[in-house]
Every structure is written in structure tokens, then in C-alpha cells.
Backbone as XML, in Angstrom:
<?xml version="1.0"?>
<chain id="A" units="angstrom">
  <residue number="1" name="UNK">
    <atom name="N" x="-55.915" y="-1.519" z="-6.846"/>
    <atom name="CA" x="-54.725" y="-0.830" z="-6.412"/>
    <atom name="C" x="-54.889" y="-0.421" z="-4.949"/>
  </residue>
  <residue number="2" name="UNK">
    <atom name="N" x="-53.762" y="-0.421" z="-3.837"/>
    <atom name="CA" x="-53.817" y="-0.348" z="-2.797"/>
    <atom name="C" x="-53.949" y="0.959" z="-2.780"/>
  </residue>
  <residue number="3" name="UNK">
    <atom name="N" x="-54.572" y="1.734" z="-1.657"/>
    <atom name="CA" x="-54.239" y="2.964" z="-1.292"/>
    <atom name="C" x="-53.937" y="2.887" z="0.153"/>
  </residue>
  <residue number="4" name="UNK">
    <atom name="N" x="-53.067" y="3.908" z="0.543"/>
    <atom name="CA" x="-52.257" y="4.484" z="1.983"/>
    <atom name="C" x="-53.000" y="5.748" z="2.775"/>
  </residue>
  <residue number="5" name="UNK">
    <atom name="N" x="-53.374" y="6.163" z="3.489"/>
    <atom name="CA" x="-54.046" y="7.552" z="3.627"/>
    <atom name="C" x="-52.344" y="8.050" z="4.445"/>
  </residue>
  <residue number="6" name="UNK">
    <atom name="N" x="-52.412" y="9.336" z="3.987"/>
    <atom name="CA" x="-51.173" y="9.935" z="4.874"/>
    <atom name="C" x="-51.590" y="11.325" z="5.080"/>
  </residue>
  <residue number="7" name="UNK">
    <atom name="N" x="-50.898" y="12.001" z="6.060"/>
    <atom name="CA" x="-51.338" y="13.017" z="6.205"/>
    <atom name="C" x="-50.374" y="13.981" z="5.886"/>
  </residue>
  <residue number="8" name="UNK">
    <atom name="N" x="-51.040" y="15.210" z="5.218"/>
    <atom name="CA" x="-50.073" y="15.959" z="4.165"/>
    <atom name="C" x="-49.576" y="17.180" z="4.928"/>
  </residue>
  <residue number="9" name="UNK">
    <atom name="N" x="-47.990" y="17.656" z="4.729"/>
    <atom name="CA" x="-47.591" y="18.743" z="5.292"/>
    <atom name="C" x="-48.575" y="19.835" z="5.915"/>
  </residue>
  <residue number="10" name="UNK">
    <atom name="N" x="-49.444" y="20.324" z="5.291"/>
    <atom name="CA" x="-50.799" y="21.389" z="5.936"/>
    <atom name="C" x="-50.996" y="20.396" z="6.919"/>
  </residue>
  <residue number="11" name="UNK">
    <atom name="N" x="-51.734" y="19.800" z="7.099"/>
    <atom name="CA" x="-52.224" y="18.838" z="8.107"/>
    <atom name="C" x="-51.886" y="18.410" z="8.898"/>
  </residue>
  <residue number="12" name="UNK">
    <atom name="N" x="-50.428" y="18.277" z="9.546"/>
    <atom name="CA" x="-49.742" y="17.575" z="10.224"/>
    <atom name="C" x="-49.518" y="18.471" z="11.571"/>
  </residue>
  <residue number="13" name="UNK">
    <atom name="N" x="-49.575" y="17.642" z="12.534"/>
    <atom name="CA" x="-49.219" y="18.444" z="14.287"/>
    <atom name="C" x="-47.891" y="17.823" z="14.805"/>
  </residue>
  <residue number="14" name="UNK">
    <atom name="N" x="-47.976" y="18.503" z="15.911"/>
    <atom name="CA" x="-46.781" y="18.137" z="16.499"/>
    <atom name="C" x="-45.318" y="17.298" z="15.701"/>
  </residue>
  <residue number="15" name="UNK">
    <atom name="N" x="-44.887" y="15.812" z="16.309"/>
    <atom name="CA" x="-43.873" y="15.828" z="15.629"/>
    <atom name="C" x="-43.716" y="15.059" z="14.155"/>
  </residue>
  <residue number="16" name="UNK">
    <atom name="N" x="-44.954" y="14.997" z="13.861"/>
    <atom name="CA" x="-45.262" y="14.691" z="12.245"/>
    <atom name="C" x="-44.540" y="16.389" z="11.756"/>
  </residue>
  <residue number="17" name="UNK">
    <atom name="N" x="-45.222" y="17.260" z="11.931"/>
    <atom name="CA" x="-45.013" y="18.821" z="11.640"/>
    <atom name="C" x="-43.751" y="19.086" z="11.783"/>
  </residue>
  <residue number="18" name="UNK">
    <atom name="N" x="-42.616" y="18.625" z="12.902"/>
    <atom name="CA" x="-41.529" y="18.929" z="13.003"/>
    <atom name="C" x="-40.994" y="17.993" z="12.176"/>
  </residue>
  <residue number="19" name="UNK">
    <atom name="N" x="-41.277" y="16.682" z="11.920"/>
    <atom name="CA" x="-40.682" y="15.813" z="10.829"/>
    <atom name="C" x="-40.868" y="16.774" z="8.811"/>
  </residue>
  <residue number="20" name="UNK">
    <atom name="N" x="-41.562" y="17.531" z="8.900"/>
    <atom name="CA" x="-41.956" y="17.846" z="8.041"/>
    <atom name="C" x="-41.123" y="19.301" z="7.695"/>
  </residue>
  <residue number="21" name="UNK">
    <atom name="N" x="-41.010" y="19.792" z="8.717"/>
    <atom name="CA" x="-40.221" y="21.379" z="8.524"/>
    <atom name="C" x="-38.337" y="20.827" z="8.787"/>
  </residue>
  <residue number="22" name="UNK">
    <atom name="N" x="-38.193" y="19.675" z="9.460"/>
    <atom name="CA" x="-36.560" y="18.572" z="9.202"/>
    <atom name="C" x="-36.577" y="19.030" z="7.478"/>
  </residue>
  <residue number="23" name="UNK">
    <atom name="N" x="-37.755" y="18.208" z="6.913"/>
    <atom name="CA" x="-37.442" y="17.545" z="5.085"/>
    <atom name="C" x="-37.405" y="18.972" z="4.520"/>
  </residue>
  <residue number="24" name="UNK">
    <atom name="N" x="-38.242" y="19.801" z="5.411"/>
    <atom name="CA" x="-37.839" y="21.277" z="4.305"/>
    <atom name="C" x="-36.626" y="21.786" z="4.498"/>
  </residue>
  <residue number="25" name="UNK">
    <atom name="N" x="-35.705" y="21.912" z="5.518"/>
    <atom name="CA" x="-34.587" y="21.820" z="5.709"/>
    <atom name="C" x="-33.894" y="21.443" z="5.063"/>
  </residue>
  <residue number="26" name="UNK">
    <atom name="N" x="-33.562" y="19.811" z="4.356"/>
    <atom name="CA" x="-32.989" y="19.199" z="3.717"/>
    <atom name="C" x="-33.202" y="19.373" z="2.075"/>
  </residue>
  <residue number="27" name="UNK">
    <atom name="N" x="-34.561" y="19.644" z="1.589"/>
    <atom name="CA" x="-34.218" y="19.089" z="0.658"/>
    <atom name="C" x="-35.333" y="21.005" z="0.041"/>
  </residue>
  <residue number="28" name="UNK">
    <atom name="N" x="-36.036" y="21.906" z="0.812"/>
    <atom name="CA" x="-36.080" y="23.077" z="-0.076"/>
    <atom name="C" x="-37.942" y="22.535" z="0.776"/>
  </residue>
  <residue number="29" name="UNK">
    <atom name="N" x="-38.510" y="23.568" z="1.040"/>
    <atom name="CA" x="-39.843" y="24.094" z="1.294"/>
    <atom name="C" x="-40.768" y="23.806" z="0.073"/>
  </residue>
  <residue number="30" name="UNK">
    <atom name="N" x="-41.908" y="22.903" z="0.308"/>
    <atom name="CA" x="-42.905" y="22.473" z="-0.293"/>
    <atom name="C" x="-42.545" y="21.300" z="-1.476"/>
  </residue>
  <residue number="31" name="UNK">
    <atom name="N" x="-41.633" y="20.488" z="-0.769"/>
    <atom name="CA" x="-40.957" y="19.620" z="-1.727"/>
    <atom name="C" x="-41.183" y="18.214" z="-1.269"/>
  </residue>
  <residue number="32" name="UNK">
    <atom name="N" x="-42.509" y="17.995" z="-0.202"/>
    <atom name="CA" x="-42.700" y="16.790" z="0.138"/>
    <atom name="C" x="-42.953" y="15.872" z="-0.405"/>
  </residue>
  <residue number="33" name="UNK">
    <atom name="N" x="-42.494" y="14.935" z="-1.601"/>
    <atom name="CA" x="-43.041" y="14.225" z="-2.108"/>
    <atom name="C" x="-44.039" y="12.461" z="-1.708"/>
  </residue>
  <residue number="34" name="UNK">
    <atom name="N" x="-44.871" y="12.472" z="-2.662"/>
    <atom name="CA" x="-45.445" y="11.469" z="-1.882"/>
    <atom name="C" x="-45.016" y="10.189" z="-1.466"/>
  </residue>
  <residue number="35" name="UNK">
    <atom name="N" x="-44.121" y="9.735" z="-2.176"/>
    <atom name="CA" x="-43.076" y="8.854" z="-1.195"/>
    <atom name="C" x="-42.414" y="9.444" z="-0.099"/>
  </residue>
  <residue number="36" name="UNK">
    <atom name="N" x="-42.569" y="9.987" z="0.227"/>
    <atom name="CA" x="-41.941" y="10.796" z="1.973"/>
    <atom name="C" x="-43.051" y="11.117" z="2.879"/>
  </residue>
  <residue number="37" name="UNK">
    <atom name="N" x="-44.351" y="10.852" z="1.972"/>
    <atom name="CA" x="-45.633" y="10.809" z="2.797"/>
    <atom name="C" x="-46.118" y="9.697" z="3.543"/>
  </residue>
  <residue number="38" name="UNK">
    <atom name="N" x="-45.500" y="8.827" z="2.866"/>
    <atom name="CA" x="-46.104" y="7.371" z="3.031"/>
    <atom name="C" x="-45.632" y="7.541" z="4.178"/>
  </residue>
  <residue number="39" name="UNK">
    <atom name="N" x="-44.748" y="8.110" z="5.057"/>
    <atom name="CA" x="-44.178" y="7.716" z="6.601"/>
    <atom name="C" x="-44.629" y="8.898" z="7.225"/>
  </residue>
  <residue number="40" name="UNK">
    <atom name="N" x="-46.018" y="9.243" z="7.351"/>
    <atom name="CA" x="-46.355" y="9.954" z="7.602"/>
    <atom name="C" x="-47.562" y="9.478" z="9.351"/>
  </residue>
  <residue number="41" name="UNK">
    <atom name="N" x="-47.515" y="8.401" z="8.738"/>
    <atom name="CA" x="-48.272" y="7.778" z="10.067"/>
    <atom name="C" x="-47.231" y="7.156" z="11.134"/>
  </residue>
  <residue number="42" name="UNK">
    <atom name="N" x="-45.686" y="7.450" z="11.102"/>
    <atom name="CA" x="-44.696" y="7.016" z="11.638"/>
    <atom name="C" x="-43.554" y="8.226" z="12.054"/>
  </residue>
  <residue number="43" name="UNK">
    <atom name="N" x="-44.007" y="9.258" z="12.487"/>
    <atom name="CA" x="-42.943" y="9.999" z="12.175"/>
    <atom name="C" x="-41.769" y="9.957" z="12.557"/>
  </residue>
  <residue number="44" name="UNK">
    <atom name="N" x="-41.162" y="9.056" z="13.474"/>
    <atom name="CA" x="-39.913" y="8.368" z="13.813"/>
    <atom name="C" x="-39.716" y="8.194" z="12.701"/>
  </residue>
  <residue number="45" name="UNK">
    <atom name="N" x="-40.281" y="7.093" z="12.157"/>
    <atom name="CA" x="-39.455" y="6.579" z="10.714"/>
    <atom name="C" x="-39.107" y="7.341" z="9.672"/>
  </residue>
  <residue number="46" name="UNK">
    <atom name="N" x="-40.119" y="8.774" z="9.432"/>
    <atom name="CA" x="-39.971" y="9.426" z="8.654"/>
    <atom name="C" x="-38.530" y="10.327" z="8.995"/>
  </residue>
  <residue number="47" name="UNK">
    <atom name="N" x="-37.987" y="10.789" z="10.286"/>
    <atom name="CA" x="-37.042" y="11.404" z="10.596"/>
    <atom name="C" x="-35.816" y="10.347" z="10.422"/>
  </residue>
  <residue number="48" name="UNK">
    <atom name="N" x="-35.963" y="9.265" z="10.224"/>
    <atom name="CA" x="-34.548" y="8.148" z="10.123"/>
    <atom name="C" x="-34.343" y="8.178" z="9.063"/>
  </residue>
  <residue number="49" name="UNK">
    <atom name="N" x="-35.525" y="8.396" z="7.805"/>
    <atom name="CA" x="-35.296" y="8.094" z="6.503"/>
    <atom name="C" x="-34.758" y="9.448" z="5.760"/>
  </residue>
  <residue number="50" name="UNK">
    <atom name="N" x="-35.280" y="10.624" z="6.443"/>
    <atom name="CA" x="-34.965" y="12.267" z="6.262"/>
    <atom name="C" x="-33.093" y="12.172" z="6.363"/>
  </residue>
  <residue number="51" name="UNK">
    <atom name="N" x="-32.718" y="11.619" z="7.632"/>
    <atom name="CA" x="-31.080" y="11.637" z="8.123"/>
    <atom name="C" x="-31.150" y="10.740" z="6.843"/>
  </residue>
  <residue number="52" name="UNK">
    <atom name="N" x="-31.216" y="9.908" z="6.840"/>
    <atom name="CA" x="-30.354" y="8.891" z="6.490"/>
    <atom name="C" x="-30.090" y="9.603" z="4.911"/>
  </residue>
  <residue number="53" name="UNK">
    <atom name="N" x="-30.740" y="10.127" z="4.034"/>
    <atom name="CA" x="-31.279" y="10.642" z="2.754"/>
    <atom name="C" x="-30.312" y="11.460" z="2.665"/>
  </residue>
  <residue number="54" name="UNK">
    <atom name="N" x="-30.306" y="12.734" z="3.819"/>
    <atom name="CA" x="-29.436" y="13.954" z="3.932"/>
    <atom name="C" x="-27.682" y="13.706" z="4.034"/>
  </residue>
  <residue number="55" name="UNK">
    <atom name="N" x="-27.856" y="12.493" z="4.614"/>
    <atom name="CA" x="-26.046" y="12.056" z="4.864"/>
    <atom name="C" x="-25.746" y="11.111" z="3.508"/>
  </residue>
  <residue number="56" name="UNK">
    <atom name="N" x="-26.956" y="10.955" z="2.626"/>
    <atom name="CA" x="-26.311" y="9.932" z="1.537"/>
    <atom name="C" x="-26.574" y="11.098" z="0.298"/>
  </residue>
  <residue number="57" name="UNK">
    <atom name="N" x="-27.251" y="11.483" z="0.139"/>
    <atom name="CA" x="-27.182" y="13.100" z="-0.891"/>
    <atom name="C" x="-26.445" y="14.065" z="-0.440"/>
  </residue>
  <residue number="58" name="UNK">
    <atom name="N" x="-26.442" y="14.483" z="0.479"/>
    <atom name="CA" x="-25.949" y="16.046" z="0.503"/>
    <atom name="C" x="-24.483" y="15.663" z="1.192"/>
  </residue>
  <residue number="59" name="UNK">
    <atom name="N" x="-23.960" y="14.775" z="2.146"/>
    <atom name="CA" x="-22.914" y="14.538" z="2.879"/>
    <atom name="C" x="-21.761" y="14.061" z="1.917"/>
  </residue>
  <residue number="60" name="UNK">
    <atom name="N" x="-20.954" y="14.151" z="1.863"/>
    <atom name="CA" x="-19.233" y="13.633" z="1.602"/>
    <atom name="C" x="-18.638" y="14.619" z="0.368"/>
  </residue>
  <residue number="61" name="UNK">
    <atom name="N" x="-18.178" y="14.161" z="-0.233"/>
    <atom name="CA" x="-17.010" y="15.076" z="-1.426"/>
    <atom name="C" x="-17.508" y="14.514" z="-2.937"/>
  </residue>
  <residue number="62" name="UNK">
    <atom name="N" x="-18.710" y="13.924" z="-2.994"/>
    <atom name="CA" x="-18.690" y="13.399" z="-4.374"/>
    <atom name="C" x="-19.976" y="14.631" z="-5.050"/>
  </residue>
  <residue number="63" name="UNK">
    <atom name="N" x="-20.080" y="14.471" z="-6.024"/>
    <atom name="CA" x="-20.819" y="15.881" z="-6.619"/>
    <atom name="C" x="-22.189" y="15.195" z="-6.411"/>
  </residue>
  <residue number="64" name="UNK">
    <atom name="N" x="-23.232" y="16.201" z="-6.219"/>
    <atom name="CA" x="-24.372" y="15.783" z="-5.837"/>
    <atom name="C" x="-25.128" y="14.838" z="-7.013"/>
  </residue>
  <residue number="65" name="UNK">
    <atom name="N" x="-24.377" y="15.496" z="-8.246"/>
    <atom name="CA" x="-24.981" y="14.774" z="-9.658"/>
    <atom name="C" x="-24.497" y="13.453" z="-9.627"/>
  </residue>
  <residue number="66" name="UNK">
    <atom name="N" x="-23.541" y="12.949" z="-9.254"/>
    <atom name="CA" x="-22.540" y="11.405" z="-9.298"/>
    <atom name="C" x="-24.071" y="11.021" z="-8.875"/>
  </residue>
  <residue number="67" name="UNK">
    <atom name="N" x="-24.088" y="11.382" z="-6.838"/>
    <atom name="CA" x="-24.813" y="10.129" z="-6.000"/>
    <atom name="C" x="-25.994" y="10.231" z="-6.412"/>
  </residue>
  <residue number="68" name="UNK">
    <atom name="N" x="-26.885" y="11.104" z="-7.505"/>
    <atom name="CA" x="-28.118" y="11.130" z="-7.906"/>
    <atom name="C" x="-28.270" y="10.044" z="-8.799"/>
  </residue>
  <residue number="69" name="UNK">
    <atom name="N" x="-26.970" y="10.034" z="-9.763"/>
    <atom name="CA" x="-26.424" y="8.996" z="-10.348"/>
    <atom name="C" x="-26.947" y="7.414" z="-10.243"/>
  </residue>
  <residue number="70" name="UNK">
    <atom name="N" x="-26.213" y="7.118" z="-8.947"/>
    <atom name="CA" x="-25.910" y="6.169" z="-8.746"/>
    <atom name="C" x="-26.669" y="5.599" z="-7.617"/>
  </residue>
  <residue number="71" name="UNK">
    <atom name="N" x="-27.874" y="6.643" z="-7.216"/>
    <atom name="CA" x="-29.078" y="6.095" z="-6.453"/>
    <atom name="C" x="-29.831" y="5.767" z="-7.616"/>
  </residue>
  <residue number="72" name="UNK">
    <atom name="N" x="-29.896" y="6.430" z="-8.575"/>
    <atom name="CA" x="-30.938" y="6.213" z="-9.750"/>
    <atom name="C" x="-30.668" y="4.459" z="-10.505"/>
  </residue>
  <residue number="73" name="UNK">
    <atom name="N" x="-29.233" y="4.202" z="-10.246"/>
    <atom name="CA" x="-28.916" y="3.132" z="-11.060"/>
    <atom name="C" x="-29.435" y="1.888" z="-10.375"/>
  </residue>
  <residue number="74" name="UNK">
    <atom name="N" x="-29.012" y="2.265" z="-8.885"/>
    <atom name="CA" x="-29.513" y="0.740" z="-7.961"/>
    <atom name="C" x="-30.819" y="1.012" z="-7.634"/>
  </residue>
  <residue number="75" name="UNK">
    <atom name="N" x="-31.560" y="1.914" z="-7.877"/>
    <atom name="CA" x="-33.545" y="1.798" z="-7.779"/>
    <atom name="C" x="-33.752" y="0.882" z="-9.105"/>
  </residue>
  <residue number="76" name="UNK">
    <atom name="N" x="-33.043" y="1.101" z="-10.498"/>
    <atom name="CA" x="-33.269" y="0.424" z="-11.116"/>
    <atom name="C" x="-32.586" y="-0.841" z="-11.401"/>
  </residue>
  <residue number="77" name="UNK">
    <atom name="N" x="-32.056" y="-1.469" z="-10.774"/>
    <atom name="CA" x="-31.077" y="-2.561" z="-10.648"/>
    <atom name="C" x="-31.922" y="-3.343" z="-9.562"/>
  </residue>
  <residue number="78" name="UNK">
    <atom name="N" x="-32.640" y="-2.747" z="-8.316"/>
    <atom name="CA" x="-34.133" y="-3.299" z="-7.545"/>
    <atom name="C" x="-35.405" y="-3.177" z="-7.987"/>
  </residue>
  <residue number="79" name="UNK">
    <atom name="N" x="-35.280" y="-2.632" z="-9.525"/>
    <atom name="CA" x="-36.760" y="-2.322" z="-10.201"/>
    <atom name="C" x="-37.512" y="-1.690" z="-9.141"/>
  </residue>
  <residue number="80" name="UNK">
    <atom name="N" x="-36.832" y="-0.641" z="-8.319"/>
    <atom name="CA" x="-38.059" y="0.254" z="-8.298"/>
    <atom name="C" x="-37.830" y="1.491" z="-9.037"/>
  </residue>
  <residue number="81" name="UNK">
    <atom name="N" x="-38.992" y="1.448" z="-8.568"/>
    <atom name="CA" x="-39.916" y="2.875" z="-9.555"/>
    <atom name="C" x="-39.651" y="3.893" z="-8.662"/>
  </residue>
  <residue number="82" name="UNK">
    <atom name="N" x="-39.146" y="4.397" z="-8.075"/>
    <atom name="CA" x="-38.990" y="5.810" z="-7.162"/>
    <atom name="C" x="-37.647" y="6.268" z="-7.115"/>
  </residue>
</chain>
């Protein structure tokens, strides 16, 4: 099995750290999960994937339960697991 090393919210400087206090923003303090770690050696990427997350969950008029919904249906419609 592959492993990733990432570096975890405690650990993180500069704008890894500000990428990290963005996701607590969005989604609630100490809620980093380890798929949001994996872009932890990128923190650009990690702040594109933070927006992009925040404008497709929390943004428009549909109830947050629908788009939980219906992210859950097409992870499993791409067989993933996350």
C-alpha cells in the first residue's frame, strides 16, 4: 500500500497554516480530514480545492442535505471511496 507523508494542521507554517485556518473557516475547527491532507505539500492546490468545495456545499439555494446527496451519488457512480 502506498503511503503520502503530509503535514498535519499542528505542523504546518506559513501558507500551508493559512490554507489550514481557510478549511476551518469553511467547514468548523479541527475538521481536517485526511483527504484534505493529501494537498498538504501543495498549498495552492489545497486553497483551490477548499473554494471550490465551499461554493459547491455551502453556496446556492439547494439544502445542504440535497448537494451532500448528490456528491455522495457521483463518488459512487466514479467508485470512489471518499
Amino acid at each position: 500500500m502506498a503511503h503520502i507523508a503530509v503535514i498535519a494542521p499542528r505542523q504546518a507554517t506559513g501558507e500551508l497554516a493559512q490554507a489550514y485556518q481557510e478549511l476551518g473557516r469553511v467547514v468548523g475547527r479541527g475538521l481536517a480530514a485526511r483527504i484534505v491532507q493529501l494537498f498538504s505539500l501543495r498549498p495552492a492546490s489545497m486553497r483551490r480545492m477548499i473554494h471550490t468545495w465551499e461554493l459547491v456545499m455551502w453556496g446556492g439555494g439547494e439544502p445542504r442535505a440535497t448537494r451532500e446527496l448528490v456528491a455522495a451519488m457521483v463518488s459512487r457512480l466514479n467508485e470512489c471511496h471518499y
